[in-house]
N, CA, C and O atoms as a DFTB+ gen file, in Angstrom:
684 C
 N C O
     1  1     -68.255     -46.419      -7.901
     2  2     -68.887     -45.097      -7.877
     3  2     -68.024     -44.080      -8.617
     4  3     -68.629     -43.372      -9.423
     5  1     -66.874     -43.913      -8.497
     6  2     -66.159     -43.059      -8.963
     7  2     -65.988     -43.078     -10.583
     8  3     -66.027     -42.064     -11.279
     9  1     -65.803     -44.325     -11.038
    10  2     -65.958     -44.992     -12.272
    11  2     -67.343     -44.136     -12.872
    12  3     -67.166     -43.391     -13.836
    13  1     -68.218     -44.221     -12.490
    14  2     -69.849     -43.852     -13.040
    15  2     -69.608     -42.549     -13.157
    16  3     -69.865     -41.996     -14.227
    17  1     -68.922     -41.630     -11.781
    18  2     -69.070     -40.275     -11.350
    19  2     -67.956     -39.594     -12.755
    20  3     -68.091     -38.482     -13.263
    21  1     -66.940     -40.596     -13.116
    22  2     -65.986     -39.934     -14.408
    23  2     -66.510     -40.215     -15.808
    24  3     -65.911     -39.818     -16.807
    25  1     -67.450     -40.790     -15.850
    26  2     -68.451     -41.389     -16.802
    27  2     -69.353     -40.522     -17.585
    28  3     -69.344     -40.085     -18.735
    29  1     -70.608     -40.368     -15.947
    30  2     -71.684     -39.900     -16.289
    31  2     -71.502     -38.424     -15.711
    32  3     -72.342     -37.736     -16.290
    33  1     -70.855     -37.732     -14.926
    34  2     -71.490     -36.324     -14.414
    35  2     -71.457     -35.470     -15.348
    36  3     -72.404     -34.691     -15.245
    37  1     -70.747     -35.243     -16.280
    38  2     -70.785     -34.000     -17.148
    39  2     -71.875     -34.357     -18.123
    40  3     -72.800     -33.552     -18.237
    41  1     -71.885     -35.400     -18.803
    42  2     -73.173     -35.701     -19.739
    43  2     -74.286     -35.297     -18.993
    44  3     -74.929     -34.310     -19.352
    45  1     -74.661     -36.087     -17.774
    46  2     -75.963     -35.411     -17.321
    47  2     -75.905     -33.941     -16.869
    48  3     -76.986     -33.369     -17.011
    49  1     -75.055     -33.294     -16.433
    50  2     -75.181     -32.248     -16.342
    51  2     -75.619     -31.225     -17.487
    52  3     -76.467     -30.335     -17.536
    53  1     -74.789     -31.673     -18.282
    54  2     -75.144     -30.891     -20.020
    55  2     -76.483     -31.201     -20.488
    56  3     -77.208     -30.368     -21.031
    57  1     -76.858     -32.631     -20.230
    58  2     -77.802     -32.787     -20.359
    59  2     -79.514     -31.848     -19.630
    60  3     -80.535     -31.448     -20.189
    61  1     -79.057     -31.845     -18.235
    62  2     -79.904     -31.514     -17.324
    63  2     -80.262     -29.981     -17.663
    64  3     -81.313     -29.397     -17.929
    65  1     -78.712     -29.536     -17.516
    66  2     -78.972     -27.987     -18.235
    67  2     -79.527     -27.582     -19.680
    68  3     -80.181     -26.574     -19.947
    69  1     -79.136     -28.550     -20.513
    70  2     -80.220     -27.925     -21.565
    71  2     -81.992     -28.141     -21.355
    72  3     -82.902     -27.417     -21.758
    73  1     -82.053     -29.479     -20.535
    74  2     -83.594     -28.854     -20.004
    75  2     -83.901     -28.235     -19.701
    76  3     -84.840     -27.635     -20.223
    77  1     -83.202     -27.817     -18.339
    78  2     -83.307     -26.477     -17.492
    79  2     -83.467     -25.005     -18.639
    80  3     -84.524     -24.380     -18.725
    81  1     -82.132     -24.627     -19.490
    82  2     -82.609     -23.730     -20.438
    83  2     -83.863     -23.354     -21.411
    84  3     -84.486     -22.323     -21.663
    85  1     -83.913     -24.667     -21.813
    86  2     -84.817     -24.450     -22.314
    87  2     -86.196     -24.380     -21.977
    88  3     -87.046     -23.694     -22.546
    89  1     -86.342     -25.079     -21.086
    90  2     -87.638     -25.069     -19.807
    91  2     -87.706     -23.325     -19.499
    92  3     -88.719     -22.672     -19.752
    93  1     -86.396     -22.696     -18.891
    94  2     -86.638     -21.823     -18.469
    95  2     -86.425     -20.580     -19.665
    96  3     -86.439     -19.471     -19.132
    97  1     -86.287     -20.548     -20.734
    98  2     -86.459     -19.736     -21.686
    99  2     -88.045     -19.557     -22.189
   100  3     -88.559     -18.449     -22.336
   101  1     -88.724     -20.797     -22.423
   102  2     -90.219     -21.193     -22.169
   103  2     -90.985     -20.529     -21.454
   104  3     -92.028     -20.105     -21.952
   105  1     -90.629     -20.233     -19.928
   106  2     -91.521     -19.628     -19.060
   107  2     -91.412     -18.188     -19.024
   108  3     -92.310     -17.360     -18.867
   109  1     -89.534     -17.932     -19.280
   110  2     -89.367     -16.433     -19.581
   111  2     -90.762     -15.966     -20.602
   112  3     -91.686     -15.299     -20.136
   113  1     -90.733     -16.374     -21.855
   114  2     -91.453     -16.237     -22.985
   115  2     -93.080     -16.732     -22.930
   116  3     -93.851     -16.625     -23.884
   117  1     -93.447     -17.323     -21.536
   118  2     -94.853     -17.820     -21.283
   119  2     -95.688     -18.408     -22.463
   120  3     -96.803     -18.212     -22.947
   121  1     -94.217     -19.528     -22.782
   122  2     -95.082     -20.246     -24.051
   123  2     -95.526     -21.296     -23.254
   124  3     -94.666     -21.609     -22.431
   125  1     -96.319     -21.813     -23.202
   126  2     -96.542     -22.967     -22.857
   127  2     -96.539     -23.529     -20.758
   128  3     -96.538     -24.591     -20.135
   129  1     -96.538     -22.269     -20.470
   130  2     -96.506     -22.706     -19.109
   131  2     -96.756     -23.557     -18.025
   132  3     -96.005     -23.640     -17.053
   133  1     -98.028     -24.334     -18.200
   134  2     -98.614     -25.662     -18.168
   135  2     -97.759     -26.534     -17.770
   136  3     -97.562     -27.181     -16.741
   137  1     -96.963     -26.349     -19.494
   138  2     -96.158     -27.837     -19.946
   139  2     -94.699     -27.694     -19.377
   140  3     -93.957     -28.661     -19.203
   141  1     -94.332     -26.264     -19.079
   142  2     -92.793     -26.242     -18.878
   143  2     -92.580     -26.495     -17.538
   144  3     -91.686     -27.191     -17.056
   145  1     -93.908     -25.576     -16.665
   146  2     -93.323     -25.329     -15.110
   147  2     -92.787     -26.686     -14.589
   148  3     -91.617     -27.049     -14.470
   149  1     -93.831     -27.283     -14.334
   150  2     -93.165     -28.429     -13.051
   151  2     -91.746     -29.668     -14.130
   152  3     -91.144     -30.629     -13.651
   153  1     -91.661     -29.251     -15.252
   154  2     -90.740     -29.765     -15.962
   155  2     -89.100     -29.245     -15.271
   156  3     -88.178     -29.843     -14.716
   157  1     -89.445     -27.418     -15.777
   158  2     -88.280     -26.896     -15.430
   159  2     -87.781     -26.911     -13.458
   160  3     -86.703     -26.673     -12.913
   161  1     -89.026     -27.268     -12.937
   162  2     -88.884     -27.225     -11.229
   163  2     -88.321     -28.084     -10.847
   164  3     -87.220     -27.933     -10.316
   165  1     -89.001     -29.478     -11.020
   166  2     -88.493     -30.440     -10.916
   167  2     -86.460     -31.161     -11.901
   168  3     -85.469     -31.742     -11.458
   169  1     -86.703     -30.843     -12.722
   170  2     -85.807     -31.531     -13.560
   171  2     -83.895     -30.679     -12.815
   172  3     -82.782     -31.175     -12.637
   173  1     -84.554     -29.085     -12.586
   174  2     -83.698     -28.263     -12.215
   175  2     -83.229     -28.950     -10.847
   176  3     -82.065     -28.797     -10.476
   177  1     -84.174     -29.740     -10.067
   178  2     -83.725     -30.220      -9.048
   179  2     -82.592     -31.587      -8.986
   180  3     -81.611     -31.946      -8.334
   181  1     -83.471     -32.071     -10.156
   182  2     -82.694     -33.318     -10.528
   183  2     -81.302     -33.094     -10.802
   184  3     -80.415     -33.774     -10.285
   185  1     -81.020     -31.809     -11.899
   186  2     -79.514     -31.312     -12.268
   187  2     -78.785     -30.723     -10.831
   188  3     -77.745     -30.085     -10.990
   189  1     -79.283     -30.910      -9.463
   190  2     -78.572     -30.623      -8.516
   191  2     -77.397     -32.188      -8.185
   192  3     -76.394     -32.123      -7.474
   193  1     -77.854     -33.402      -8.872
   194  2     -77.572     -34.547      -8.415
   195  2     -76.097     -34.145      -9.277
   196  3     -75.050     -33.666      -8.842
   197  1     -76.478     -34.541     -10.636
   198  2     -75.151     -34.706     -11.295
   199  2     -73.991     -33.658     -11.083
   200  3     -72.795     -33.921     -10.948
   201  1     -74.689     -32.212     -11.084
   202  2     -73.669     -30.848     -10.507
   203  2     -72.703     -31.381      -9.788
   204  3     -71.499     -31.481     -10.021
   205  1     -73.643     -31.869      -8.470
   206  2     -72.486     -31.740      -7.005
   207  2     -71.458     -32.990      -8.031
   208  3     -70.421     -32.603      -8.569
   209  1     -71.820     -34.098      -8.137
   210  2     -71.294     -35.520      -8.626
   211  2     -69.881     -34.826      -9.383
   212  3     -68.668     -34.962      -9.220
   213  1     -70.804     -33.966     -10.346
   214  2     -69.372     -33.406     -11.116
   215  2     -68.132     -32.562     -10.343
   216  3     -66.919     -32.753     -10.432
   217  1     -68.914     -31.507      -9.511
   218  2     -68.123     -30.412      -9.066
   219  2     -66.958     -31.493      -7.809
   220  3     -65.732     -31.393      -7.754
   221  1     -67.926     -32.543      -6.858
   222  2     -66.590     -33.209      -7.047
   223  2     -65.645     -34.226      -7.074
   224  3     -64.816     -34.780      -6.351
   225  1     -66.188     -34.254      -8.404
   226  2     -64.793     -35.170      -9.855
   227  2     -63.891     -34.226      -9.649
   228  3     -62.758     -34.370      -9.188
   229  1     -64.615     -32.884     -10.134
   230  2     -63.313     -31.669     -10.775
   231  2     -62.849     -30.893      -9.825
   232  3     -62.225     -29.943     -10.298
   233  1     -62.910     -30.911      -8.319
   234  2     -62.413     -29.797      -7.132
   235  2     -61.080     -29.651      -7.709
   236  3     -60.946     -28.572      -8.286
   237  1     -59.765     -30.624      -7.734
   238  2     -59.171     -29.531      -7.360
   239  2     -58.833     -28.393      -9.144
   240  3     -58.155     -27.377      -9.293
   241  1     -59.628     -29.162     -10.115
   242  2     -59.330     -27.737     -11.385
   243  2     -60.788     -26.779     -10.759
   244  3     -60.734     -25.860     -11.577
   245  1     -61.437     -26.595     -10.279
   246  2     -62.490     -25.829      -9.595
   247  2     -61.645     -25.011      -8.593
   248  3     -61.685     -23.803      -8.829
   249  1     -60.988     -25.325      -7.669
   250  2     -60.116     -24.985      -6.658
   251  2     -59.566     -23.691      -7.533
   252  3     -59.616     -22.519      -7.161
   253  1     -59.112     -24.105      -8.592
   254  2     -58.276     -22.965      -9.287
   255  2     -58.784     -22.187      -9.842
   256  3     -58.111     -21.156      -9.796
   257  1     -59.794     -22.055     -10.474
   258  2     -60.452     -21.076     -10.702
   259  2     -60.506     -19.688      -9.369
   260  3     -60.059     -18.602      -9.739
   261  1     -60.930     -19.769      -8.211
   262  2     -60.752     -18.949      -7.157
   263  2     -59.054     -18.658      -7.760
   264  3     -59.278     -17.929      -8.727
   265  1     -58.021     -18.783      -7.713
   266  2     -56.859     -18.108      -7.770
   267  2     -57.062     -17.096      -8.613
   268  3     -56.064     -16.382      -8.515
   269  1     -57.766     -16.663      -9.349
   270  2     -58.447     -15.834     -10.614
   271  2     -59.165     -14.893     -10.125
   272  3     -60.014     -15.422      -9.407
   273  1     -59.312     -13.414     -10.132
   274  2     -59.880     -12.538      -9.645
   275  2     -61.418     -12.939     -10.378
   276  3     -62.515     -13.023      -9.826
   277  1     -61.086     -13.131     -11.706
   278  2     -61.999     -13.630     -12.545
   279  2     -63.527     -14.146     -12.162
   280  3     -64.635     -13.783     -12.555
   281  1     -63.032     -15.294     -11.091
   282  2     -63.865     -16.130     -10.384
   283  2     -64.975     -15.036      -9.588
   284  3     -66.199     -14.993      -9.704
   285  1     -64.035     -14.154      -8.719
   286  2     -64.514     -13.492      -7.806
   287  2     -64.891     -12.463      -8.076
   288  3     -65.554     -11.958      -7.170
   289  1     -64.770     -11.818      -9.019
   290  2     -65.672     -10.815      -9.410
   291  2     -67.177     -11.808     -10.386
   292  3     -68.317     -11.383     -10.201
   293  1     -66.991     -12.921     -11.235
   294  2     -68.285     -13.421     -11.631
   295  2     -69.205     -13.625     -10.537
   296  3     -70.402     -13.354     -10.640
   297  1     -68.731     -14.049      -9.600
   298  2     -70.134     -14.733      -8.554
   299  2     -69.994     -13.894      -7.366
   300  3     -70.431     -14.223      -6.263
   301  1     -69.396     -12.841      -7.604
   302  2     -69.735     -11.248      -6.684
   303  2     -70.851     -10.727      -7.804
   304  3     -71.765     -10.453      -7.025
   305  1     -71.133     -10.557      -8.520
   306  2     -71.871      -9.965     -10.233
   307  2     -73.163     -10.955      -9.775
   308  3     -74.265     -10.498      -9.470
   309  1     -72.742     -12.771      -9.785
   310  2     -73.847     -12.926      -9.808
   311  2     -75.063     -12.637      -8.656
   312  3     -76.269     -12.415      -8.760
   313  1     -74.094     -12.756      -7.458
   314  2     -74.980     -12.278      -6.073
   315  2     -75.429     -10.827      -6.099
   316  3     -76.448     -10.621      -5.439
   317  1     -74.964      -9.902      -6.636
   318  2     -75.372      -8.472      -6.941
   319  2     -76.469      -8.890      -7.464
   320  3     -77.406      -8.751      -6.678
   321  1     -76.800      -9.402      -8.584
   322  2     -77.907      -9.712      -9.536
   323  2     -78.884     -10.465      -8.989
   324  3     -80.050     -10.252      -9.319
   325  1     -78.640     -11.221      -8.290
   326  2     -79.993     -12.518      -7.597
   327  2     -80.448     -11.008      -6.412
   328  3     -81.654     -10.810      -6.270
   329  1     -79.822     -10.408      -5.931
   330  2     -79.685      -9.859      -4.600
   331  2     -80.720      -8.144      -5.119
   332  3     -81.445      -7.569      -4.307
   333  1     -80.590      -7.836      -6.037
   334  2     -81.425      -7.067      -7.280
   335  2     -82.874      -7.416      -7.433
   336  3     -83.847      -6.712      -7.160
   337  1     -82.835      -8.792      -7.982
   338  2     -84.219      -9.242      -8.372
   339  2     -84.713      -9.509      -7.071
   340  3     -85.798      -8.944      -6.932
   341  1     -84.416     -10.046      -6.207
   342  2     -84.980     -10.247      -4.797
   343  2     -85.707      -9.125      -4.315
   344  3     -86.896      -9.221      -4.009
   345  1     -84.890      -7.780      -4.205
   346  2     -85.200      -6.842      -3.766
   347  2     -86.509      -5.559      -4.456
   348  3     -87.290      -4.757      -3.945
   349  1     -86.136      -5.987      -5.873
   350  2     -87.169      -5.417      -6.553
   351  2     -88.329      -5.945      -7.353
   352  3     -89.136      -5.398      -8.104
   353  1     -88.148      -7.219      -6.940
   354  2     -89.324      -7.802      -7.565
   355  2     -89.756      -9.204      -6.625
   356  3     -90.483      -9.990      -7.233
   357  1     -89.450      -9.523      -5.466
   358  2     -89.534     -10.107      -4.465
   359  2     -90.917     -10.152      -3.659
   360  3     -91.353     -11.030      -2.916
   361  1     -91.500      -8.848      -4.069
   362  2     -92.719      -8.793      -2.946
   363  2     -93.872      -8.957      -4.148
   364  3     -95.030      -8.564      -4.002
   365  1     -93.358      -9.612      -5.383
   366  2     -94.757     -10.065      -6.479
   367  2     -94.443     -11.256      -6.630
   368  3     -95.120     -11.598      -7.599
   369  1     -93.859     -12.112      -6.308
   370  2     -93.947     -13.498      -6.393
   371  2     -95.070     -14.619      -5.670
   372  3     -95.958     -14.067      -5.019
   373  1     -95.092     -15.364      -5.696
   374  2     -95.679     -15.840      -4.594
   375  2     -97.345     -17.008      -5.460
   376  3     -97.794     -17.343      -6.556
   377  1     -97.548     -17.123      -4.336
   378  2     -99.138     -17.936      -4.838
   379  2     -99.909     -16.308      -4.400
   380  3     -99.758     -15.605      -3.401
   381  1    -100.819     -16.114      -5.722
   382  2    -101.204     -15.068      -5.834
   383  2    -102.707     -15.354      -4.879
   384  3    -103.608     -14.523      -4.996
   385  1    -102.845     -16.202      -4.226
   386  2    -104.119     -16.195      -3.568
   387  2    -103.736     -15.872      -2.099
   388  3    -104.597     -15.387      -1.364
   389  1    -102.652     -16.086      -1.698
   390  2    -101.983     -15.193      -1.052
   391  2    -102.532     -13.619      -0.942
   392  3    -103.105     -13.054      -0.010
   393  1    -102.290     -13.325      -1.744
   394  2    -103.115     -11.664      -1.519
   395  2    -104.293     -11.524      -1.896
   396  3    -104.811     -10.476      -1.513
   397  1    -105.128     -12.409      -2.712
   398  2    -106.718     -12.097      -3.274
   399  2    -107.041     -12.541      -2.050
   400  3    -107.784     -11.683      -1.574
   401  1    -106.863     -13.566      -1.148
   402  2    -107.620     -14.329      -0.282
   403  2    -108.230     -13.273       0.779
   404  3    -109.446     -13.099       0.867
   405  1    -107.354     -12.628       1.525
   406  2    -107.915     -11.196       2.692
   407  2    -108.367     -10.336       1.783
   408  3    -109.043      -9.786       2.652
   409  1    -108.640      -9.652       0.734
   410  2    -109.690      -8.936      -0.172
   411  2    -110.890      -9.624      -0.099
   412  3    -111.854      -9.057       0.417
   413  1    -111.014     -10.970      -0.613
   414  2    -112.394     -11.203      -0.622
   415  2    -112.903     -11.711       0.511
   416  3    -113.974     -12.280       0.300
   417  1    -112.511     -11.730       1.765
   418  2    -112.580     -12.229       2.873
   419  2    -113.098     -10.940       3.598
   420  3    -114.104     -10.942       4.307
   421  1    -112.280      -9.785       3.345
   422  2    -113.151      -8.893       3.971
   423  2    -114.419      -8.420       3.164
   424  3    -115.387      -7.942       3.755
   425  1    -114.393      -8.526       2.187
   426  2    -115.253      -7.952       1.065
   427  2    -116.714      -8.752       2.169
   428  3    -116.753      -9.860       2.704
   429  1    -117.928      -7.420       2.155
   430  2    -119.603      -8.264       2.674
   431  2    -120.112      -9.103       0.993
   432  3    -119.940      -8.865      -0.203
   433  1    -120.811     -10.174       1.842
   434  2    -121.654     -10.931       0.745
   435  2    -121.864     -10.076      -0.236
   436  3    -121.448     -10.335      -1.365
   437  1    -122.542      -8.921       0.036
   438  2    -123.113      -8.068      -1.342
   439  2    -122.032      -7.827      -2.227
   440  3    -122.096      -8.101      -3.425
   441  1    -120.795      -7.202      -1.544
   442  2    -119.735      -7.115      -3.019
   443  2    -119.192      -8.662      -3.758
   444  3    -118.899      -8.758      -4.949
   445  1    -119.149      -9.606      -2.934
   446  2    -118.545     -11.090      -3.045
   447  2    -118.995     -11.679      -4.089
   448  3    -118.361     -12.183      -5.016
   449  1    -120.766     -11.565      -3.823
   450  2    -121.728     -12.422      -4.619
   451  2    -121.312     -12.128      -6.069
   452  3    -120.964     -13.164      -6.635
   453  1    -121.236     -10.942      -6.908
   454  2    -121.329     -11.123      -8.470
   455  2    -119.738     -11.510      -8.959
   456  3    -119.449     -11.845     -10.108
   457  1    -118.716     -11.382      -7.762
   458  2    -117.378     -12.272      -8.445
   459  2    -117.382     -13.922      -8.411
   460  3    -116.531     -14.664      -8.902
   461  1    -118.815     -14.360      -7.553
   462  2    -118.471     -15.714      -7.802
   463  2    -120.143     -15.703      -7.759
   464  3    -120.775     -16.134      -6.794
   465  1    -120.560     -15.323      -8.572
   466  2    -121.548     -15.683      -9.600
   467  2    -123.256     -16.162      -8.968
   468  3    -124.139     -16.891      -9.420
   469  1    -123.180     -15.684      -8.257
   470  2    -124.297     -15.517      -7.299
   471  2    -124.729     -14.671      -6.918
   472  3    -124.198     -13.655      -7.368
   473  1    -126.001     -14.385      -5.815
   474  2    -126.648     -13.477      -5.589
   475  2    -126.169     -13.609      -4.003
   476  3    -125.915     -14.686      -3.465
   477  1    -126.086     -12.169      -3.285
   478  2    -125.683     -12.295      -1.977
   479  2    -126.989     -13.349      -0.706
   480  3    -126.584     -13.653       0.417
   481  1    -128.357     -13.719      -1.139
   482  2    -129.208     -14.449      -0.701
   483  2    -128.369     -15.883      -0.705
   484  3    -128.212     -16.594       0.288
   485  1    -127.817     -16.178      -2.163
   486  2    -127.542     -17.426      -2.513
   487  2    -125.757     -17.756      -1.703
   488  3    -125.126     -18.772      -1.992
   489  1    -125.273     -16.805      -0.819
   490  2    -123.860     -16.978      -0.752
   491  2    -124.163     -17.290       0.722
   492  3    -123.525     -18.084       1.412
   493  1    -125.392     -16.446       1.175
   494  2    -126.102     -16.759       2.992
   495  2    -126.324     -18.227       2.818
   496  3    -125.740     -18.987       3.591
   497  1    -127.234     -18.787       1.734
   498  2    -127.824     -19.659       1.837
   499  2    -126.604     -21.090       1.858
   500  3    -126.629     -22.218       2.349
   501  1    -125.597     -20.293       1.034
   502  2    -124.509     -21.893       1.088
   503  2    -123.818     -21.953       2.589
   504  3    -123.460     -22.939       3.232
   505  1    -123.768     -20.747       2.871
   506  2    -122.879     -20.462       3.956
   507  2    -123.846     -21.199       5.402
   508  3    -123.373     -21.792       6.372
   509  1    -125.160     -20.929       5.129
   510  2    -126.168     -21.502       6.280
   511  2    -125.687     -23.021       6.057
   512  3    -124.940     -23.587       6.855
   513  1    -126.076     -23.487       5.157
   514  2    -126.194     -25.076       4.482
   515  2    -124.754     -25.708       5.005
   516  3    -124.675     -26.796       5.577
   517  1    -123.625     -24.839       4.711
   518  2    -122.654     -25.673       5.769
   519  2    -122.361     -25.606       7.317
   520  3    -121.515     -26.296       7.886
   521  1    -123.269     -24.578       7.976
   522  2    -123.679     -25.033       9.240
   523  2    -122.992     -23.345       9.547
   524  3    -122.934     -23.309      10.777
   525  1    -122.507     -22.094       9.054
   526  2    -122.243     -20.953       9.192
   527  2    -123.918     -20.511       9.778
   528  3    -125.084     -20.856       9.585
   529  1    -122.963     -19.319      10.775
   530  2    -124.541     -18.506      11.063
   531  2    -124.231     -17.441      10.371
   532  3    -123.103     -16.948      10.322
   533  1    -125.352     -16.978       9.724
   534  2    -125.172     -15.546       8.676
   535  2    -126.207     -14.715       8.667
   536  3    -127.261     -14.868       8.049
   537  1    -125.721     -13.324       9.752
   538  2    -127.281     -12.695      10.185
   539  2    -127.314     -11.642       9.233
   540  3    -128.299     -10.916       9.368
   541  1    -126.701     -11.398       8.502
   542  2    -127.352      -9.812       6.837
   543  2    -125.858     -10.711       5.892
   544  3    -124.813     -11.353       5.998
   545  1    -126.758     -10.147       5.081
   546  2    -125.767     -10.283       3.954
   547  2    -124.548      -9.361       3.394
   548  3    -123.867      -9.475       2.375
   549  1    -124.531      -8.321       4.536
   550  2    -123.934      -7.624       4.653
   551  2    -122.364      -7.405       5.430
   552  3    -121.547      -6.488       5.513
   553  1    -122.484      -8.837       5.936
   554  2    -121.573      -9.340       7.089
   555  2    -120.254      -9.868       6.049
   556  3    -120.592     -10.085       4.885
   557  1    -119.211     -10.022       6.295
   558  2    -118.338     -10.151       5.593
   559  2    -117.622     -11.540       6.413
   560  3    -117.611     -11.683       7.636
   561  1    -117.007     -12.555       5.346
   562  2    -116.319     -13.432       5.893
   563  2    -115.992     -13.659       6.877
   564  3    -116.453     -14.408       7.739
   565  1    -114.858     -12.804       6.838
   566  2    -114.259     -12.754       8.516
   567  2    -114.820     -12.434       9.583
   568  3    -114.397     -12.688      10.711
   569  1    -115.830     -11.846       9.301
   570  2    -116.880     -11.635      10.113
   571  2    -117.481     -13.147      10.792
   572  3    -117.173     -13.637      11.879
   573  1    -118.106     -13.502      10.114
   574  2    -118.948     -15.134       9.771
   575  2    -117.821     -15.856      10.164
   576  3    -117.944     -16.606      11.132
   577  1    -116.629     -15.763       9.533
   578  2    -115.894     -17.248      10.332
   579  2    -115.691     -17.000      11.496
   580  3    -116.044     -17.961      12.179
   581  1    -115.159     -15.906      12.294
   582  2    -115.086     -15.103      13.612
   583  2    -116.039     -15.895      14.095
   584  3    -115.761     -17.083      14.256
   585  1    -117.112     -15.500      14.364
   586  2    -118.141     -16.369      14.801
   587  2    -118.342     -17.606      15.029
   588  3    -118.838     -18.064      16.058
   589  1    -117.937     -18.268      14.002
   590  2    -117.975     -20.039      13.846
   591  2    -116.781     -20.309      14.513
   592  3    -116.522     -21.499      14.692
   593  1    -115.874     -19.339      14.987
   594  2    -113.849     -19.784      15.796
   595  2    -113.609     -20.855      14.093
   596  3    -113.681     -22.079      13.985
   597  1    -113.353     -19.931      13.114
   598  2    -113.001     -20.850      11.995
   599  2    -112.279     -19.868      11.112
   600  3    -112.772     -18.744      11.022
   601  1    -111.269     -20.118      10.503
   602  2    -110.562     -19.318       9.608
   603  2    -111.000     -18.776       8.216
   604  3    -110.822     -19.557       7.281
   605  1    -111.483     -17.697       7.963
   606  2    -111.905     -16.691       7.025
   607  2    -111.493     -17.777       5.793
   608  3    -112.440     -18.098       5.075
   609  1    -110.557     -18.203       5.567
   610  2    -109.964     -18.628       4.177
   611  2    -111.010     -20.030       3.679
   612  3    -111.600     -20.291       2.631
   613  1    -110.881     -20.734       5.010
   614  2    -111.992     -21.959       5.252
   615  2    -112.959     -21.572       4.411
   616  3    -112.967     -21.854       3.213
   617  1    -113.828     -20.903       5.002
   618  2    -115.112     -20.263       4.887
   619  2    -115.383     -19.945       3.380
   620  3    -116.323     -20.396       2.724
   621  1    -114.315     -19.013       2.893
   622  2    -113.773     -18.515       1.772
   623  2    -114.252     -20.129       0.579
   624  3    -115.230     -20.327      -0.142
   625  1    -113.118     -20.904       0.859
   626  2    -113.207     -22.151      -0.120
   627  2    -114.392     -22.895       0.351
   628  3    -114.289     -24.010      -0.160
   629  1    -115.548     -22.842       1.121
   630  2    -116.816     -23.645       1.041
   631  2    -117.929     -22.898       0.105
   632  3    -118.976     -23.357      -0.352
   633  1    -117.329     -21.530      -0.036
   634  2    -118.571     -20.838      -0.700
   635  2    -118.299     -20.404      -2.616
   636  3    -119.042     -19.856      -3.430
   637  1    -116.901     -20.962      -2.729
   638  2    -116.390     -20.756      -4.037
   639  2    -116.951     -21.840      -4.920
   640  3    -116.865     -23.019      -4.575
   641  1    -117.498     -21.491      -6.001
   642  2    -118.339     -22.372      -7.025
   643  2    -117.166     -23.627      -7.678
   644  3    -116.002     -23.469      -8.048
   645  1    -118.050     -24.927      -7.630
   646  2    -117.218     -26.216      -7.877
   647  2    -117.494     -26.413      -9.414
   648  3    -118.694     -26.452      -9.684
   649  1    -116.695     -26.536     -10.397
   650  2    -116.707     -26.745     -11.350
   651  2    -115.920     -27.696     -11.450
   652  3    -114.969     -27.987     -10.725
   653  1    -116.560     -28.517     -12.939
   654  2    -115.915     -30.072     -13.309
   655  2    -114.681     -29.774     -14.445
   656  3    -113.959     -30.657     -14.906
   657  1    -114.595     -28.154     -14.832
   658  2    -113.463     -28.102     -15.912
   659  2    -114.215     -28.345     -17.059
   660  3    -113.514     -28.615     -18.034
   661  1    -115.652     -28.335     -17.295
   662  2    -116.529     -28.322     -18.666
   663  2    -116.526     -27.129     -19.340
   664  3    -117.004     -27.215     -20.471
   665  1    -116.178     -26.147     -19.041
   666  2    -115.764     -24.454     -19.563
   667  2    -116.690     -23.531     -19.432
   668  3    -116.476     -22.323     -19.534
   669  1    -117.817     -24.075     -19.187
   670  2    -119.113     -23.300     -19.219
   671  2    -118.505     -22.539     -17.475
   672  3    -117.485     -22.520     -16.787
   673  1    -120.387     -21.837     -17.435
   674  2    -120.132     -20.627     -16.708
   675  2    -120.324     -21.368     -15.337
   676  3    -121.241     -22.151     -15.089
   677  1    -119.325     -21.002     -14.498
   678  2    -119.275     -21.848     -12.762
   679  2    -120.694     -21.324     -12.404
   680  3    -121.192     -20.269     -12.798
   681  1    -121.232     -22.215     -11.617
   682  2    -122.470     -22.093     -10.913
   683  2    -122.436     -23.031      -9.674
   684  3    -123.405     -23.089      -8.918
C-alpha cells in the first residue's frame, strides 16, 4: 500500500484536479452544463480519495507548513471567503422546485391551468380521474390535497403534463 500511495497520490491528485478545474470553470461560464455537472460532482468526490492518500504520504512536510503564519492566515482567508458566499448567496441555491412548488400549490386551478397548459375544467377533470375530490375550480391544491390527508406536492406532480422529450408543446 504504501508503495502505490508514493507512486500514485500526487499524479491522481493533479490529475483529479485538473478535472475538477476545468469541470468547474465550465459551470462558472455555463458552457455546457449538462455535460460538466455530475462530471465535476462526482469526479470532485473521487479527488477526495487520492488527497487524503497524499496528504498522508506528506504529514510531516504538511505539519510544517502550520509553523508559517503563512499557512494561517491562507485558510483563515479561505474560511472568511466560503463563510461570505454562504452568507450572501446561500439562501439561492438549492433545487429550485423547492420554492416554485408552495406557489403553485397555493395558486386555485384558474391561475394554475394556463402555466401547465390547460383549462381549469381540464386540471378538475385530471385531478377527479385520479380519485381527488374537486368541488370549484377555484379551490387550490392544498386545498384538494387537505382533503384527500395527501401532500399538496403529490397532488402537484399528478396534474403536471407528461411529456416524452419530443419538443413539441406538453399536453
Amino acid at each position: 500500500m504504501n508503495r502505490f500511495v508514493k507512486k500514485y497520490a500526487t499524479p491522481f491528485v493533479t490529475g483529479f484536479f485538473v478535472i475538477s478545474a476545468v469541470s468547474g470553470t465550465a459551470l462558472f461560464f455555463h458552457w455546457q452544463p449538462g455535460l460538466f455537472h455530475s462530471m465535476h460532482a462526482w469526479l470532485s468526490m473521487v479527488l477526495l480519495v487520492p488527497f487524503v492518500l497524499h496528504m498522508w504520504r506528506n504529514w510531516p512536510q504538511f505539519l510544517g507548513y502550520f509553523r508559517s503564519r503563512t499557512m494561517l492566515v491562507a485558510c483563515g482567508i479561505s474560511v472568511l471567503a466560503a463563510v461570505a458566499f454562504m452568507v450572501t448567496t446561500g439562501h439561492r441555491g438549492g433545487n429550485p422546485a423547492q420554492r416554485l412548488f408552495p406557489i403553485l400549490t397555493h395558486a386555485p386551478l384558474t391561475d394554475l391551468a394556463p402555466l401547465l397548459h390547460a383549462t381549469p375544467d381540464e386540471l378538475a377533470a385530471r385531478l377527479t380521474h385520479t380519485g381527488y375530490a374537486v368541488r370549484s375550480t377555484d379551490e387550490t391544491l392544498d386545498e384538494i390535497a387537505a382533503a384527500a390527508g395527501q401532500k399538496s406536492n403529490d397532488v402537484l406532480l399528478k396534474i403536471l403534463p407528461q411529456h416524452g422529450g419530443g419538443g413539441g408543446r406538453h399536453r
